[in-house]
SERO-307888 format. One record per residue: residue in three letters; x, z, y of N, C-alpha, C in turn. Coordinates in steps of 0.02 Angstrom, whole numbers, plus 50000, padded with zeros to 5 digits. Layout:
SERO-307888
ALAXZYXZYXZY ...
***
This chain:
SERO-307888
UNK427205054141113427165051841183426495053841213 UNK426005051441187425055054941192425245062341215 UNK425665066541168425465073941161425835073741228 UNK426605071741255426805075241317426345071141379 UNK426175066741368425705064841436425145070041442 UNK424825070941379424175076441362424435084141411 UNK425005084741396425365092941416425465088941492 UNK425715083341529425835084241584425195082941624 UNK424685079541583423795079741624423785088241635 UNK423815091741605423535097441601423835104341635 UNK424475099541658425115105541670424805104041768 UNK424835096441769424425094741838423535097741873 UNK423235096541782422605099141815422585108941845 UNK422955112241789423175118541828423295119441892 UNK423885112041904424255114441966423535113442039 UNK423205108042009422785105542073422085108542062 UNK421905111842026421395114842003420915119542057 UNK420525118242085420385122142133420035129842120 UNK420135133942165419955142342181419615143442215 UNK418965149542247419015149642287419075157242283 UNK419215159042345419395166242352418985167942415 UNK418395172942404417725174042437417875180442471 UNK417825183742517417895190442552417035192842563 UNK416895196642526416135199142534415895204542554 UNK415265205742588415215212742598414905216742559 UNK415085222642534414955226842492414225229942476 UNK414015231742527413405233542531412885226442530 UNK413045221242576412475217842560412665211242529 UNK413305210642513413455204942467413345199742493 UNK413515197142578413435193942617414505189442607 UNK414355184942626414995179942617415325181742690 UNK415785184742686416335183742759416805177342778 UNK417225178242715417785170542756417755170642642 UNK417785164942671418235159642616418615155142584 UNK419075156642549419705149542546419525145642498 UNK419775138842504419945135842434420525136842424 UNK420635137942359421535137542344421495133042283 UNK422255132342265422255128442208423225133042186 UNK423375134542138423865135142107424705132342161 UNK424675125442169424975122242197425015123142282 UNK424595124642299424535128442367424745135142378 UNK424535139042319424785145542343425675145242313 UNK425775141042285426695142642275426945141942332 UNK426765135742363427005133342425426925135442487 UNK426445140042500426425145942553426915149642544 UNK426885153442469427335157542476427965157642468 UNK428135148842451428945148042462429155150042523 UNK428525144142555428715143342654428735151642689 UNK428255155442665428415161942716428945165042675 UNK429285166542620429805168042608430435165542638 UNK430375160542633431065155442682431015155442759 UNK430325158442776430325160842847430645167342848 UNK430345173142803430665180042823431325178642821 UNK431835176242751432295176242760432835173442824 UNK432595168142859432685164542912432625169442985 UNK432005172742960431995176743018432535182743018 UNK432415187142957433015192942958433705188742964 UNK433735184342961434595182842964434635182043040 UNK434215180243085434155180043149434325186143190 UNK434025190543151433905197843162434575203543167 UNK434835200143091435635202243073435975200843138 UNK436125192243142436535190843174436525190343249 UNK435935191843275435885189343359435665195843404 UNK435685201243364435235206343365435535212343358 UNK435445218243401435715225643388435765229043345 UNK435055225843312434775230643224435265230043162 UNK435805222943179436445223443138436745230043130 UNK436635234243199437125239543184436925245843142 UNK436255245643109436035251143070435995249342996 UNK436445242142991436425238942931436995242442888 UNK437175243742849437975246842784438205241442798 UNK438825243342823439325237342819439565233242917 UNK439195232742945439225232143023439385237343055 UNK439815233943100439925240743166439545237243223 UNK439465241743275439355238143337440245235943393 UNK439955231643437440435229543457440835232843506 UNK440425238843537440655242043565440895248543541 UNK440725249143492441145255943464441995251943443 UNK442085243943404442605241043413442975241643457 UNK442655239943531443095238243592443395245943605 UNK442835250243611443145259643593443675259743559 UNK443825260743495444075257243445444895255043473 UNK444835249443493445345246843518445785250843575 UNK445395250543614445615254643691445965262143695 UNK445605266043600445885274443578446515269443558 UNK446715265143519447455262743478447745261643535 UNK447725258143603448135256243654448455264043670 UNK447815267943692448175275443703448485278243672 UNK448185279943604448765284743562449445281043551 UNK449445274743558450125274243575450575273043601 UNK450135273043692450485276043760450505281943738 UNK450065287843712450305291743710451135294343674 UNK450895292843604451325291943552452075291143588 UNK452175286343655452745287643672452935288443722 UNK452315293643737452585297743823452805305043766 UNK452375305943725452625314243684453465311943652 UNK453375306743630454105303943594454705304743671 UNK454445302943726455135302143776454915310943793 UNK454325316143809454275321343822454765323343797 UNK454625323843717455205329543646455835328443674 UNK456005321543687456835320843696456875323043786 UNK456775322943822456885327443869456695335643871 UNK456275337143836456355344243813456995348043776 UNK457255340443755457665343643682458195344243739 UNK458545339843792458925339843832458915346443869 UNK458275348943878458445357043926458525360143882 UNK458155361143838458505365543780459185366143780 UNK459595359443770460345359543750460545363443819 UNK460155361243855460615366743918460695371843946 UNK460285374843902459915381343894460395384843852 UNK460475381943813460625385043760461345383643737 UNK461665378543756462415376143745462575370943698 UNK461685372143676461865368243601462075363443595 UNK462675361043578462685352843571463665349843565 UNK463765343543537464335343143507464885340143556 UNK465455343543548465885340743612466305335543584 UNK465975330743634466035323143647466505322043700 UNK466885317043697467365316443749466985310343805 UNK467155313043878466805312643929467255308943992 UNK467555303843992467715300944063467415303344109 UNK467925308644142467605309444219467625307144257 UNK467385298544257467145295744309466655293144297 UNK466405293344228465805290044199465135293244233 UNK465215299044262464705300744300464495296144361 UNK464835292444396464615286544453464695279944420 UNK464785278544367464875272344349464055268944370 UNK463615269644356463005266044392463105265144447 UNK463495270344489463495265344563464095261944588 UNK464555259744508464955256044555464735247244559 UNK465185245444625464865238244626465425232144614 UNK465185226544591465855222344577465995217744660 UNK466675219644675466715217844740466905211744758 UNK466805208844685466575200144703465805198844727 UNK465485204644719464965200344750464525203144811 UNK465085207444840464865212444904465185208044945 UNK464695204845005465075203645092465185207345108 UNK465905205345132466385210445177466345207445249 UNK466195202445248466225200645324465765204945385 UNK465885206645415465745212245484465055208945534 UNK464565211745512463765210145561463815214345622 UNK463375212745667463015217945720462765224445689 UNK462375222245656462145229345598462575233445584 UNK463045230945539463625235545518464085238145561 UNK464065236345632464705236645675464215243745725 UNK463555244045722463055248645751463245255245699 UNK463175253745647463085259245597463755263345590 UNK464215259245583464815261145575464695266545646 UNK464735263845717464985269445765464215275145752 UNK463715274045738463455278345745463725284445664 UNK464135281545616464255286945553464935290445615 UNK465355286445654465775289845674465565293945720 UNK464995297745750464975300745796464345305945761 UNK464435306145708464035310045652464685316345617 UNK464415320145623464805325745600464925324845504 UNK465495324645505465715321345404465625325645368 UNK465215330145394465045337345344464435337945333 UNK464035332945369463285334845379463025333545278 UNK462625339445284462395337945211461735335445191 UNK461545330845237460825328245230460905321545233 UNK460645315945193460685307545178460215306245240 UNK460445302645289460105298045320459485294745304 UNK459215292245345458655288045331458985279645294 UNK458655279445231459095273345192459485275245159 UNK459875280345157460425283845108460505284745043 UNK459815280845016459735279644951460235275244906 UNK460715272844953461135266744917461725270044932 UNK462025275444947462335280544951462535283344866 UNK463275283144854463615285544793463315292344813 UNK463265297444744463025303144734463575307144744 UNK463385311944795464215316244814463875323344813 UNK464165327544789464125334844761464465340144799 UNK463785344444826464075349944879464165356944850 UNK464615360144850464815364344829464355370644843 UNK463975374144768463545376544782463605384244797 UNK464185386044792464465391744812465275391644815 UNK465525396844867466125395544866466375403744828 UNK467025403344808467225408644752467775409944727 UNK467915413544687468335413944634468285411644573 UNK468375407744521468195402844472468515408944400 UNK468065413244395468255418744335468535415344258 UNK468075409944261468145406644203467785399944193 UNK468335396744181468265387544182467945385244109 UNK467895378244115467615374544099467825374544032 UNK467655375743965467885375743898467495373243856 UNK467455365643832467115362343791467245365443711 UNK467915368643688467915369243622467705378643612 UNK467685381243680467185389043676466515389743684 UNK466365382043679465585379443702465625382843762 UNK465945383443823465905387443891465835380543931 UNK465005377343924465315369943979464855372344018 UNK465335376244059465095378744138465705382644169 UNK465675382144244466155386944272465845393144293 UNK466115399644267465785405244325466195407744410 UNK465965406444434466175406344509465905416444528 UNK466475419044548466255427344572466205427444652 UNK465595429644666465455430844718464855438444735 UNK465055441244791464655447344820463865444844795 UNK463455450844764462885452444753462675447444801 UNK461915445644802461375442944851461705435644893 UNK462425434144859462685428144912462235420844917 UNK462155417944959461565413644940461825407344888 UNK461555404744860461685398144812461415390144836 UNK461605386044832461425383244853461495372844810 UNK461035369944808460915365344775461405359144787 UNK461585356544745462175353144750462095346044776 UNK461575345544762461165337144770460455336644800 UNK460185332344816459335332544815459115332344759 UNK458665332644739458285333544691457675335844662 UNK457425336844599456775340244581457005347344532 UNK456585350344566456635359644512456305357644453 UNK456615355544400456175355144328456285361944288 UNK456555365944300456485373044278456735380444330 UNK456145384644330456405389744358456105396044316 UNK456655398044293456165405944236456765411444232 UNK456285414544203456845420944170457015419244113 UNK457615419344084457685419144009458205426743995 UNK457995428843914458425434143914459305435843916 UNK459395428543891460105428043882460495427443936 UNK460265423644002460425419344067460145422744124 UNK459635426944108459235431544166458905425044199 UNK458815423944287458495420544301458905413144324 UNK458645407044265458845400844294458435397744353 UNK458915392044351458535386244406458895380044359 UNK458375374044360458885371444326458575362844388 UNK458925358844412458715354844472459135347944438 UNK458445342344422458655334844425458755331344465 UNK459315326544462459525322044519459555315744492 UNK459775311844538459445304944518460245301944478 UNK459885296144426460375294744379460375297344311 UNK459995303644313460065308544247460365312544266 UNK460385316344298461265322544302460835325844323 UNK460805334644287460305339044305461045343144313 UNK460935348844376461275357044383461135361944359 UNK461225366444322461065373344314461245378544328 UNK460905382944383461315391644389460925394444357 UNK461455398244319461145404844280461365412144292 UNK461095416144286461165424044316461065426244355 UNK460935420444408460405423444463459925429244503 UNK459995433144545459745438744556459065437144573 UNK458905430244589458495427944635458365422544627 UNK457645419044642457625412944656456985411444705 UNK457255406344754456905402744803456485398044809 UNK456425394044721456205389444709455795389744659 UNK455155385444647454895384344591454775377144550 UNK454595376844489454485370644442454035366144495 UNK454485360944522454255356044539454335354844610 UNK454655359844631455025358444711455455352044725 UNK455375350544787456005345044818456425349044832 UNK457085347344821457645349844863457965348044883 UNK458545347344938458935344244988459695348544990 UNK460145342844959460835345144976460845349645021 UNK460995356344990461555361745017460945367345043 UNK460215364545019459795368445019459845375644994 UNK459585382645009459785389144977458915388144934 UNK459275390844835459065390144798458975397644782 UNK459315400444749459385406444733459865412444765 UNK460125416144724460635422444752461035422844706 UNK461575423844720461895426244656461695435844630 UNK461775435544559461625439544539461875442944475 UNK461715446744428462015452944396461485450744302 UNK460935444244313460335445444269460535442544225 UNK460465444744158460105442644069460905446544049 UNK460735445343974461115447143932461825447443932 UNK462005441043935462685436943927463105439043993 UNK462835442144054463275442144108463835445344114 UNK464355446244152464855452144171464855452744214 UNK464475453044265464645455144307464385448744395 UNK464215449844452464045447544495464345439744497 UNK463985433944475464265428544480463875421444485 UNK463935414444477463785411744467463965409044409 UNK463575403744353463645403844295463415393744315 UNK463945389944323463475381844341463795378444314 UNK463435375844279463415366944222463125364144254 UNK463505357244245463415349044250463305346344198 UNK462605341644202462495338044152462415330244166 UNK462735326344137462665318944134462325317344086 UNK461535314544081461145311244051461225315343961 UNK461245321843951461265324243909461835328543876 UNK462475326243933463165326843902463435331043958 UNK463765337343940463915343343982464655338044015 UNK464715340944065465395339144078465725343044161 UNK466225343544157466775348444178466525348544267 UNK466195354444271465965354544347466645353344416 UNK466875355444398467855355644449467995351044464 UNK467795344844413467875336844435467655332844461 UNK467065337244487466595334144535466315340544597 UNK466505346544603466365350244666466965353044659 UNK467005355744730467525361544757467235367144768 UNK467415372644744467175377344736467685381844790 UNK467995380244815468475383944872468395384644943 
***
């Protein structure tokens, strides 16, 4: 019991034991500053400024920019970057995804490619029909104005009114002819060729947008014109064309000429497919070509 009291007198007198630590000058051995220390003092400084640095760098980490040159942190704005590229690439991701599949659609029309499917020919206006339970029939001022002003309107005119947007889609015959050769889904022929004199003008069946006008070798020069609903036209063989990628056009507008061009032709004609939302279908059942 003596010996561990003896070891803890002595373990204390160490700890409290005083130092001093003298700063002198060299040359004349003059006293600058001086400490007392003792053992027990200097641990305890250097706990306290250790538990300060650490205190402080964690401040530093966390409240502070210098996080971002640390391994392992990002900054927050390269995150929010970050985020905002994933929103895009996959808006993008599916504007190229709906692009491919409307590319793949001119292609097929281009080209014929594609499997014959059976086609209700009336399924082409089915979007605009209406259930006539829930149309008023009863007779306004409005309607009783409109009405005499359609009757004193010529029934041939080929241009939609102002508002005519709620108007069923009606199809003007884009040349008139001789019909060489009809509509043949199992000769892959889903088009009619209509024969007409060199340079006759052609003309657009609907309003619409020019989403293709080129030469191709097989077809010579197309036009190929979207209308609303999905239903794109195509003339092919064309001597001529009036239009380019990305024109408006207006029922019964002159588009091209007929013509003699590309590979596949015989001879002075028109070469025109109808397409419903991807699916060829029988032009005769929807224009007059007479």
């Amino acid at each position: 019991m003596a010996k561990k009291d003896k070891r803890r007198r002595e373990i204390r007198r160490k700890l409290l034991h005083k130092y001093r630590l003298v700063i002198l000058n060299e040359s004349t051995f003059e006293e600058k500053i001086s400490f007392k220390l003792s053992r027990l003092n200097v641990f305890i400084t250097g706990t306290l400024v250790t538990i300060g640095l650490i205190g402080l760098t964690t401040l530093l980490i966390a409240f502070t920019p210098l996080r971002e040159y640390i391994p392992g942190y990002s900054s927050t704005r390269l995150k929010m970057q970050a985020t905002t590229l994933t929103y895009k690439t996959d808006s993008l991701v599916r504007v190229l995804d709906n692009t491919n599949r409307y590319l793949e659609n001119v292609r097929m029309v281009l080209t014929g490619d594609i499997e014959n499917t059976g086609m209700n020919r009336d399924s082409l206006f089915e979007q605009f029909k209406l259930d006539p339970a829930s149309v008023d029939l009863t007779p306004s001022r409005q309607d009783s104005a409109l009405r005499a002003e359609v009757a004193l309107e010529d029934k041939y005119n080929l241009f939609e009114r102002s508002g005519g947007s709620s108007n069923p889609l009606v199809f003007f015959s884009p040349l008139s002819g001789t019909i060489s050769q009809h509509y043949d889904a199992e000769k892959k022929h889903y088009a009619v060729d209509v024969v007409a004199p060199r340079d006759t003008p052609i003309k657009t069946v609907a309003d619409g947008t020019v989403i293709f006008a080129e030469w191709t070798a097989d077809t010579g020069h197309v036009i190929i014109i979207e209308h609303k609903g999905g239903i794109l036209s195509v003339y092919k063989h064309n001597g001529s064309l009036n239009k380019e990628q990305g024109d408006m056009v207006k029922s019964g507008e002159v588009i091209a000429s007929v013509g003699n061009t590309g590979e596949f032709t015989t001879g002075p004609h028109l070469h025109f497919e109808l397409w419903n939302n991807g699916t060829a279908v029988n032009p005769t059942d929807y224009v007059d070509f007479k």
